[in-house]
C-alpha positions in Angstrom: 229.2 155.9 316.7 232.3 155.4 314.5 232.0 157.3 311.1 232.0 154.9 308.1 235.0 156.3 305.9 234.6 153.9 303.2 231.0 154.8 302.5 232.2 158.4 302.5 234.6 157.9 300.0 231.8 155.8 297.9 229.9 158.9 298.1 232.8 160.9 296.6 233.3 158.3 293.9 229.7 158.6 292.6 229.3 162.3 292.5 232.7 162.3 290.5 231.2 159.9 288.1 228.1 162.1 287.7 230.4 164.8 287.2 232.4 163.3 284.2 228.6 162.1 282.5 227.9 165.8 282.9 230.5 167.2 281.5 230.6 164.4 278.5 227.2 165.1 277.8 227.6 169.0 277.8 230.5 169.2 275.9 228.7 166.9 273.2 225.7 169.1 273.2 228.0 171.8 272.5 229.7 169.9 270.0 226.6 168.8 268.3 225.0 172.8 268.6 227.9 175.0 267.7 230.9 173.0 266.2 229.1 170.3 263.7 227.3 171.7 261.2 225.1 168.9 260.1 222.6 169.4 262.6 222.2 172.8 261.7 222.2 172.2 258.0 219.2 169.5 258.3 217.3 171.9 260.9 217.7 174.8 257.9 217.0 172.2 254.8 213.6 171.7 256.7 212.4 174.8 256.4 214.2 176.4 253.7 215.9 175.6 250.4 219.1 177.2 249.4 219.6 177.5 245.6 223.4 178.5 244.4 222.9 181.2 241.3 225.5 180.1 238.6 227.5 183.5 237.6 227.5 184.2 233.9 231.5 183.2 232.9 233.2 186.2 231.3 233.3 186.6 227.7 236.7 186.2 225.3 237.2 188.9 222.6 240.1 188.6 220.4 242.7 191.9 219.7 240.4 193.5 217.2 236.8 193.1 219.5 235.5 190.1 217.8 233.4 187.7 220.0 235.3 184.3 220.5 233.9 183.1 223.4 230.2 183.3 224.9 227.7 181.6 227.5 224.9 179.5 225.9 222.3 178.3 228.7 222.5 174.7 230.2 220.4 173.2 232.7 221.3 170.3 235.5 218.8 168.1 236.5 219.6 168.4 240.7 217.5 166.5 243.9 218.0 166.8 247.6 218.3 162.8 248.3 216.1 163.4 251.3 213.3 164.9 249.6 212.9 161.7 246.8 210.4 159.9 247.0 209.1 156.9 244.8 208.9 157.8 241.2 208.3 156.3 237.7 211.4 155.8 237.2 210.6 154.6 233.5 209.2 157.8 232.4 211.7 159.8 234.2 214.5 157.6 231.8 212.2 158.4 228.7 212.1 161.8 229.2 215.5 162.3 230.0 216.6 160.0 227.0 219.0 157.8 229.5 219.1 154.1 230.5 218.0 152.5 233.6 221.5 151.4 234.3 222.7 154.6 233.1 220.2 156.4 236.0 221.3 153.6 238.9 225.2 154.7 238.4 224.5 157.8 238.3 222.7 157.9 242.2 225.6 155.1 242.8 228.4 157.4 242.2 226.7 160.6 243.5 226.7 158.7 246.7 230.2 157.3 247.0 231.9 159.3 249.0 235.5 159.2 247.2 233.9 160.5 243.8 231.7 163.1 245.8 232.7 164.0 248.5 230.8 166.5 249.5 227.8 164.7 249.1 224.9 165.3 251.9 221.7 163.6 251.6 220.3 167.3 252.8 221.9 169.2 250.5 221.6 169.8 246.7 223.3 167.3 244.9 223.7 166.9 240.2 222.3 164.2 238.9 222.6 164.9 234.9 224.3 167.8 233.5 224.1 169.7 230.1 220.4 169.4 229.2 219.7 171.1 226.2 217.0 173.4 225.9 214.6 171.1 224.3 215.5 168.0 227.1 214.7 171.1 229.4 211.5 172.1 228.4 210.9 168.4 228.4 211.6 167.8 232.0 210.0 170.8 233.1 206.5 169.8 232.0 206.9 167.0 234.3 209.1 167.9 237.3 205.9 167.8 239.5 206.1 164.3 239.2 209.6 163.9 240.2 209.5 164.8 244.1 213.3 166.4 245.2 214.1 167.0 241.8 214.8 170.8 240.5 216.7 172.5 237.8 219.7 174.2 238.1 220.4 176.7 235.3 224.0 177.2 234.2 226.3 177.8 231.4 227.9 176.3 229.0 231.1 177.4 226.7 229.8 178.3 223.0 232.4 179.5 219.8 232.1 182.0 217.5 235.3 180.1 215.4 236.1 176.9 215.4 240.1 178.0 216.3 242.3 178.5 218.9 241.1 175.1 220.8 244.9 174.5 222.6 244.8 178.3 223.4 241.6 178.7 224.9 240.7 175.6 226.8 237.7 174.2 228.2 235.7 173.8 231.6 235.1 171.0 233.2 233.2 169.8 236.6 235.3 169.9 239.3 237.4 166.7 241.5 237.9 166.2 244.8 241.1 168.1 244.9 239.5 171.0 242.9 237.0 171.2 246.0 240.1 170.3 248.3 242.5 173.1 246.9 239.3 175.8 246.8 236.7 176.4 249.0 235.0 178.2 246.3 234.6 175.2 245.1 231.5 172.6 245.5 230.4 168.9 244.1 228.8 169.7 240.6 230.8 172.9 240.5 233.0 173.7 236.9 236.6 175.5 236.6 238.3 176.5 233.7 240.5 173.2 232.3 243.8 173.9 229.9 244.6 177.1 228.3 243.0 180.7 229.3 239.8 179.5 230.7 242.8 177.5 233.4 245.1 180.3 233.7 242.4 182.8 234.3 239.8 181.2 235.9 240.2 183.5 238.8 238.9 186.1 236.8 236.6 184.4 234.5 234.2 182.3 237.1 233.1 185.7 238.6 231.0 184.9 242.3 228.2 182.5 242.9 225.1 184.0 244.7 222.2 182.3 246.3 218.2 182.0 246.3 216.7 181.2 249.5 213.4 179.8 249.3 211.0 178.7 251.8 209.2 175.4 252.7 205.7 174.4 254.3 205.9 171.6 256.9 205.0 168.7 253.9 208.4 170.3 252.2 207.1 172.1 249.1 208.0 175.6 248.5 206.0 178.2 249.4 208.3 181.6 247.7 211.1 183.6 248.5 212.5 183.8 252.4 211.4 187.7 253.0 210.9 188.2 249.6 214.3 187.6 248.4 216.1 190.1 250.8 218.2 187.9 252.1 219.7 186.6 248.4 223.1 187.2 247.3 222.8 188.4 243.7 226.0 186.3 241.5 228.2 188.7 239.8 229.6 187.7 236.3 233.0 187.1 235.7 235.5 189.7 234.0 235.7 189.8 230.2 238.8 189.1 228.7 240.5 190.6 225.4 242.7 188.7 224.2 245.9 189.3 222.1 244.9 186.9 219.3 243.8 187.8 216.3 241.4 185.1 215.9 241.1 185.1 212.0 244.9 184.8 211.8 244.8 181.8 214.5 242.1 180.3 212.1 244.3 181.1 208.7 247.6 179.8 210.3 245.7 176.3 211.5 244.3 175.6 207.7 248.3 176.2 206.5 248.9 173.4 208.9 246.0 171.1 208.6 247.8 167.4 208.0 251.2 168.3 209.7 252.4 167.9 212.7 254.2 170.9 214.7 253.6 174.4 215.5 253.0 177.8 214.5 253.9 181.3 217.1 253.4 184.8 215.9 254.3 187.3 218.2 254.3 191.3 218.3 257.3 192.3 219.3 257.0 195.6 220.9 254.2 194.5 223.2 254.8 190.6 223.4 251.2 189.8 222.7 251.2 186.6 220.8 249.0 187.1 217.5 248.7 183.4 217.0 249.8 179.8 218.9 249.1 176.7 216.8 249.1 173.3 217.6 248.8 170.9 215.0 247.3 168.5 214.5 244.6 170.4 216.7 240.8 169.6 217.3 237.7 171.9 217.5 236.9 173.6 220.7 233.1 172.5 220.5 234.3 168.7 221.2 234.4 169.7 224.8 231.3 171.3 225.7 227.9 169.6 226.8 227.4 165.8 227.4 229.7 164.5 224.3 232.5 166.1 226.3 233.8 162.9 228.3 233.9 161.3 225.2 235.5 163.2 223.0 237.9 164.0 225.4 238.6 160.1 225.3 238.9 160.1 222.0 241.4 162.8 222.1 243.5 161.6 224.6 243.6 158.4 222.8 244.9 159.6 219.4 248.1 159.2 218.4 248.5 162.1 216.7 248.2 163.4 220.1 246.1 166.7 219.1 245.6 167.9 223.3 249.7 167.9 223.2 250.6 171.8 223.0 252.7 171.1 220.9 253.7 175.3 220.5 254.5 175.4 224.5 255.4 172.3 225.2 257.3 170.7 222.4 261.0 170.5 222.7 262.5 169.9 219.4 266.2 170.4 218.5 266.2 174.0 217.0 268.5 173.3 214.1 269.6 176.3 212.5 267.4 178.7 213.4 270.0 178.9 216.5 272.8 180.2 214.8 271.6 184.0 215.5 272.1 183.2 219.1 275.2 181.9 218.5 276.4 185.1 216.6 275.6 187.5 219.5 277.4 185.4 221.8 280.6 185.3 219.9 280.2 189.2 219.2 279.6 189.9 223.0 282.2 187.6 224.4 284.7 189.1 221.5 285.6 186.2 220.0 284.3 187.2 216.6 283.9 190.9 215.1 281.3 191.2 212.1 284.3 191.2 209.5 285.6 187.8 211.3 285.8 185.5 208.5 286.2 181.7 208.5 286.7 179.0 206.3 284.1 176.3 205.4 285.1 173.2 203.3 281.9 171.7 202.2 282.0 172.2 205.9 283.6 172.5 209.3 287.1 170.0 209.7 289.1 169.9 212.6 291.2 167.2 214.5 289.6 164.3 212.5 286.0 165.6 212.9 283.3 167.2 210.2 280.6 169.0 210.0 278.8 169.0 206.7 277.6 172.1 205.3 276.2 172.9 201.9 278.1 174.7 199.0 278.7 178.5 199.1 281.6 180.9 199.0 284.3 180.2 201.7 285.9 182.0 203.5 283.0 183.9 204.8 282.2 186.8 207.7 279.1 186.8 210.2 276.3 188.1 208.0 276.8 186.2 204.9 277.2 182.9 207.0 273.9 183.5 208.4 272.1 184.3 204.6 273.8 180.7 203.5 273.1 179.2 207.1 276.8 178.1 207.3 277.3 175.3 209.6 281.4 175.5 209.5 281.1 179.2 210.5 279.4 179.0 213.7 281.5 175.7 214.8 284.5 177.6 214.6 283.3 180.2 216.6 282.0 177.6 219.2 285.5 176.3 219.4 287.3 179.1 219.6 285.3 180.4 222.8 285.6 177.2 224.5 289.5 177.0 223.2 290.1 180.4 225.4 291.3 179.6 228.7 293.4 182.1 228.7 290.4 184.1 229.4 287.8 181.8 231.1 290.1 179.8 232.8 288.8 176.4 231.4 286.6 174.9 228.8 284.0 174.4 231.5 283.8 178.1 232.5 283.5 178.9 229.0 280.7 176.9 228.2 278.6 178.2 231.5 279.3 181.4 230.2 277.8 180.9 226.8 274.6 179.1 228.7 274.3 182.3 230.8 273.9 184.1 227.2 271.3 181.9 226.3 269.6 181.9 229.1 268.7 185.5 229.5 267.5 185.1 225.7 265.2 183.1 226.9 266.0 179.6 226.5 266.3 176.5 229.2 263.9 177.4 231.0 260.1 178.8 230.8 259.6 182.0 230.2 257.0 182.7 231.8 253.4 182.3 229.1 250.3 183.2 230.6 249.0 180.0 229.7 249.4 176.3 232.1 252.3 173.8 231.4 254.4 175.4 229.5 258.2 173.6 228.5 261.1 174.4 229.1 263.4 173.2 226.2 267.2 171.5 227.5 270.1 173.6 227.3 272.9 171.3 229.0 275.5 172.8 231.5 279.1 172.0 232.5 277.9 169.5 234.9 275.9 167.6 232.3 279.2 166.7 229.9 281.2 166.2 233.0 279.1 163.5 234.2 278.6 162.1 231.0 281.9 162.3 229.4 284.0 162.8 232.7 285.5 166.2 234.4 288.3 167.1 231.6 287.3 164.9 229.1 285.3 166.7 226.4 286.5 169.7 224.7 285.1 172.0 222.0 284.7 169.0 219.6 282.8 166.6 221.6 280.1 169.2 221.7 280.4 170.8 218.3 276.8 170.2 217.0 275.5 172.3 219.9 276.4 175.2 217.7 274.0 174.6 215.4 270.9 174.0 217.5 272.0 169.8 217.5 273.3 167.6 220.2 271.8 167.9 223.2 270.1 171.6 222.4 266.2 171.5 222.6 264.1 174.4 222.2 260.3 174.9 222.3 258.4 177.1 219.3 257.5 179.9 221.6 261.2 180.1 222.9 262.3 180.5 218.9 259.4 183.0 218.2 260.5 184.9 221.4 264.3 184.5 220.0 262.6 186.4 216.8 260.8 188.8 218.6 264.0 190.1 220.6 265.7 190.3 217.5 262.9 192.4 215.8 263.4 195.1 218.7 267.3 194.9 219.0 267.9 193.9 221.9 265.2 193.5 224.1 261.9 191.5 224.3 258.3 191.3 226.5 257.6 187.9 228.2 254.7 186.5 225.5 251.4 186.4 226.3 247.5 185.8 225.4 245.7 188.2 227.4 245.5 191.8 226.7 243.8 193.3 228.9 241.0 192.1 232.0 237.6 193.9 232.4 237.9 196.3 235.1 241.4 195.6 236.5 244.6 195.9 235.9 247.2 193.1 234.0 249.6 191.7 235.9 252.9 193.4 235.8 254.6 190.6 235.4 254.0 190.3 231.6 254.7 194.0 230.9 258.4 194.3 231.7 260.8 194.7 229.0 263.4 191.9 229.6 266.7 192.5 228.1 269.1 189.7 227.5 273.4 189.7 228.5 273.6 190.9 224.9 274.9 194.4 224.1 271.5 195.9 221.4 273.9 196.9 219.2 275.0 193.3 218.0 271.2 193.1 217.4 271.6 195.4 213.9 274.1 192.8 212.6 272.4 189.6 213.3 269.6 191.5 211.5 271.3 192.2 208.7 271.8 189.0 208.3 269.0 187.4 208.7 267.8 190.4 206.1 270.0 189.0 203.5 268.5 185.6 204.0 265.9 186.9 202.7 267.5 188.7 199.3 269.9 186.3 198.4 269.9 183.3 200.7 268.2 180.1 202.2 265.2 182.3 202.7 264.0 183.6 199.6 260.3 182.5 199.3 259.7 184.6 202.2 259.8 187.7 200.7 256.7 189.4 199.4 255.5 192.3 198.0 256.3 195.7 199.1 257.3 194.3 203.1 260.9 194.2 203.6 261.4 190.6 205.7 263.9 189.0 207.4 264.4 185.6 208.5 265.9 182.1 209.4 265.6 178.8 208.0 265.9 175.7 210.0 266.6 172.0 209.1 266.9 170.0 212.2 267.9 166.5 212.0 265.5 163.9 213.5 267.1 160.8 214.8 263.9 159.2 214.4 262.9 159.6 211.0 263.0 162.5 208.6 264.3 165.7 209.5 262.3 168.8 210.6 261.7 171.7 208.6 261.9 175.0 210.9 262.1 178.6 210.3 262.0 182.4 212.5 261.7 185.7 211.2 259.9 188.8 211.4 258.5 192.1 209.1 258.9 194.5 208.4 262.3 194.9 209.0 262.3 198.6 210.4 259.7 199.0 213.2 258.6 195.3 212.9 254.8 194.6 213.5 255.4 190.4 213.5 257.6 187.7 214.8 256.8 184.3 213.8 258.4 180.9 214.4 257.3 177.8 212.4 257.7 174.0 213.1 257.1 171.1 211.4 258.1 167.9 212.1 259.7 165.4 209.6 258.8 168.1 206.7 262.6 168.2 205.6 264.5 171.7 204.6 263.3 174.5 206.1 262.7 176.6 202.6 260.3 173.5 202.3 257.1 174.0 204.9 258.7 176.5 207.4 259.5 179.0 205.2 256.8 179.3 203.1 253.9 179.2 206.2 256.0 181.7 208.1 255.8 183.9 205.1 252.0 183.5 204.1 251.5 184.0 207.9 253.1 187.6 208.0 252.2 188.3 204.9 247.6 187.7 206.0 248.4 189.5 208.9 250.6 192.9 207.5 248.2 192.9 203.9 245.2 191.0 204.8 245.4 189.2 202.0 247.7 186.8 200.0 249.0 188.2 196.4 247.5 186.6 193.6 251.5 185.4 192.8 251.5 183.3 196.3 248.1 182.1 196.1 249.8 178.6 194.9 252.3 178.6 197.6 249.2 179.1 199.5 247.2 176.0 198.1 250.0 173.9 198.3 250.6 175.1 201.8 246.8 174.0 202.9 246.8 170.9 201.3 250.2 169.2 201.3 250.4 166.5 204.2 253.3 165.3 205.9 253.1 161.9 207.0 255.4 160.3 209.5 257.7 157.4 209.2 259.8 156.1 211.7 263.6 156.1 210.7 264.3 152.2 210.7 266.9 150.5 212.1 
């Protein structure tokens, strides 16, 4: 009998396709068992019901151990969509004090997968956040009628002062990238937003734990999985104390209130900023609770612009509370010696162009230019370092010379704040007026006005407090920051480094000097105050779009200096006029604690005088 091949191979053919069904089904049955974990999660949510426990956030304390920030309770109205059943959906609406329409969005947008997505109908999911404790109680009376539904407890932000809202920041529930970026992270989760509580959210959140509870076959609870043994207990998040002094944060907003600019007081030996206002600013109670979303409309929508940081991130020209850097560069690159004199005609003249300057005794050396704020002085000194190619080779190598200077002072770039989105000011290079003017076709005079913080020179607050600050110490300075010390660990090292700029320390003394007579004699005399030797700056930058800005820097007391402060405000005029005079009051509440009966109208005047803005017309 001849064997059939083709039958034989048939049989080979279907035993081969069994095979691959096999293996298709196996390999999905593993795939279903150990690599997707849905299966798993629904099998558990049957039986038990895993409940996160919300860590208590750590607490904020301000430099002398008063309470800034603390935890109030909230409560979150959650349900496992599986679990819901019908309910009166009216008297769930009255109790919670919502709409209808308001509830429908609400499951609507807890179910879209782009908003949520890590939403599972088997897993807890928020419905309504921030109940307050009465909307609590409420809801609790009734939640037996509302099948699926349970509370959540959490916290929310509360303030002890209604200060310090750009410096502290908020929370906020978390996004799809916030869940993306952090597995930490979960839907209905909330991280730290702006300021410390963004910066240092690491340290504040603390760790989540869990409850595991137990269900009967119906779904209803019926205690604790082995009595709570297998729990994970949440630990709190670290304190923090912070560097402010929260009463002088407080003092230097009201000196502002109706301005527009900033306030930075710094300690110069340890670089712990004493105070960082924005103004116009906003309380830090506007973004707690279930008002937050709009108020923080609102805010965002004013054009004022109060959530602009205004002390980081503004870059505003620094007029001529510059000129100090200018004098240290000219002393170190040897173009100028402190008895350098030159001449000022009612300003600086040269080849056609001027620079106006007020009236004062001509010609003049380095320290009394700085008491009268001479423009013509530090023009000439400009123009002479550029002028030396003999030594540099070129005006180009010149000029990236003096940026290097200014640059390890701390300006064109960020130095480095403990605190989110902080700005970097512009200092402009050799590249920049090459490609703007054309390689060999600016000199000294083209650029002349970025001697005396003009042109193209911007500079934030903090880099002008920090200018201050390194000043104060002669020489040297500590990258600024808000935190003093974390519960229970150790500060990053980072922010402890002395940092000490191109600048030889002695050239610090007579820049101080200077800035000392200011003070005595010159452009800053309604800084001093009683029995506190100070020393400062005044600024008056021009503003091409409207009236200029009144600036000012200085620090007290003048040996072994306890304060550095920098003040801003925009379109206020002459320095002496608002910068001066806030600066002063500012040192002067935090060295005596109190303003002398003498300044108490400076004071007034300070609190209440507005500045209002008006575009320069064309």
């Amino acid at each position: 009998m001849r064997k059939d091949y083709n039958l034989e191979k048939r049989k080979y053919v279907i035993v081969g396709f069994l095979l691959v069904i096999a293996a298709i089904y196996g390999w999905r049955l593993f795939d279903l068992q150990i690599n997707d974990d849905r299966y798993k999660e629904r099998a558990d949510t049957n039986a038990f019901l895993k409940k996160t426990q919300y860590p208590s956030r750590g607490l904020m304390y301000d430099r002398n151990g008063e309470l800034v920030v603390y935890n109030q309770p909230a409560y979150d109205v959650m349900l496992i969509p599986r679990d819901v059943t019908e309910f009166d959906t009216a008297d769930f609406c009255s109790t919670l004090n919502i709409t209808r329409e308001e509830l429908d969005k609400r499951f609507a947008d807890m179910k879209d997968k782009r908003k949520n997505p890590g939403y599972s109908s088997y897993s807890p999911q928020a419905l309504l956040t921030h109940l307050s404790a009465k909307e609590y109680g409420r809801f609790q009376e009734k939640l037996y009628r509302y099948p699926g539904f349970f509370i959540q407890k959490r916290v929310l932000r509360q303030y002890n002062y209604q200060a310090a809202a750009n410096v502290l920041g908020n929370i906020r529930e978390v996004n799809a990238k916030d869940v993306e970026r952090d597995p930490y992270y979960q839907a209905g989760d909330y991280t730290g937003d702006l300021g410390i509580e963004h910066s240092y959210e690491q340290y504040l959140r603390g760790h989540k734990g869990v409850e595991i509870l137990i269900r009967d076959v119906h779904g209803r609870i019926q205690g604790r999985y082995e009595n709570g043994a297998q729990d994970v207990q949440a630990v709190s998040g670290r304190d923090l104390r912070l560097s402010l002094d929260i009463k002088l944060q407080a003092y230097a907003e009201s000196l502002m209130v109706g301005k527009r600019g900033a306030v930075v007081a710094i300690e110069p030996s340890t670089g712990e900023i004493l105070c960082l206002v924005s103004a116009p600013t906003y309380k830090p109670s506007m973004l707690v609770g279930r008002e937050r979303g709009k108020n923080y409309h609102a805010l965002v929508n004013d054009p004022s612009k109060p959530l602009f940081d205004r002390a980081l991130l503004g870059s505003y020209p620094p007029g001529s509370t510059f000129k100090p850097t200018q004098g240290l560069i000219f002393l170190q690159e040897h173009i100028i010696t402190p008895g350098t004199t030159y001449p000022c005609h009612r300003g600086y003249v040269n080849a056609g162009l001027r620079v106006g300057c007020h009236g004062h005794a001509s010609p003049l050396s380095l320290k009394p230019a700085l008491e009268t704020s001479c423009n013509a002085y530090f023009c000439w000194g400009l123009k002479n370092m550029l002028d030396r190619t003999s030594k540099y080779g070129s005006t180009g190598n010149a000029f990236e010379v003096w940026k290097k200077h200014l640059v390890s002072m701390g300006y064109g770039y960020k130095l480095g704040v403990d605190l989110p989105n902080e700005g970097r000011g512009f200092i402009p290079n050799e590249k920049f007026y090459n490609k703007r003017y054309g390689e060999g076709h600016w000199s000294a005079n083209t650029i002349i006005s970025v001697s005396i913080g003009q042109g193209e020179i911007l500079a934030t607050p903090m880099q002008i407090a920090n200018l201050a600050a390194t000043i104060a110490n002669r020489g040297w300075f500590i990258t600024p920051h808000v935190v003093k010390a974390i519960a229970d660990t150790i500060m990053p090292g980072d922010l402890l480094k002395r940092r000490v700029p191109t600048i030889d320390p002695s050239y610090y003394t007579t820049i101080a000097e200077g800035m000392r007579m200011a003070v005595t004699g010159g452009t800053c005399r309604r800084a001093a105050f009683t029995d506190v030797e100070v020393a400062g700056k005044t600024g008056t930058a021009q503003n091409p779009h409207g009236r200029d800005h009144s600036a000012f820097m200085g620090f007290a007391p003048y040996n072994n200096p306890k304060i550095a402060v920098a003040v801003y405000v925009e379109n206020a005029g002459f320095g002496a006029a608002f910068g001066v005079p806030i600066g002063s009051l500012v040192m002067e509440k935090y060295l005596n604690g109190e303003i002398s009966p003498a300044r108490k109208g400076m004071e007034q005047s300070m609190m209440t005088t507005s500045v209002s803005y008006e575009p320069k017309k064309d």
